[in-house]
C-alpha positions, 0 to 999 in steps of 0.5 A: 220791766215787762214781763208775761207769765203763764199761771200755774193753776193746772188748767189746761190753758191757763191764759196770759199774765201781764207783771209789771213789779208786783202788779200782774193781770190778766190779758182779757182783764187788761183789754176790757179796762183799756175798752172801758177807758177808750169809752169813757174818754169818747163820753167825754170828748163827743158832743151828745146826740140831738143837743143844739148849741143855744146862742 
C-alpha cells in the first residue's frame, strides 16, 4: 500500500517519503529517476538527428 511518511532527522523540513512494503524513497529521488526513465525511453524510440534512412 501507498503510503507518505516525514523523516524524523530533526530537520526542519525533512521532505517527503514515499513507503511501498519495506521499500521508501524520497519524493526528489523518485521525480529524478521517473525523468531519467522518460529520457531513456525517448533515446530509444526517437530517431537520431541528421541520420537519412539508406534504401
Amino acid at each position: 500500500m501507498l503510503g507518505m511518511k516525514p523523516a524524523d532527522a530533526g530537520m526542519p523540513d525533512p521532505g517527503i517519503y514515499f513507503q511501498w512494503g519495506d521499500f521508501l524513497i524520497q519524493f526528489g529521488n523518485l521525480v529524478v529517476i521517473a525523468t531519467m526513465l522518460v529520457l531513456f525511453i525517448l533515446a530509444l524510440v526517437l530517431p537520431f538527428p541528421g541520420r537519412k534512412s539508406r534504401k
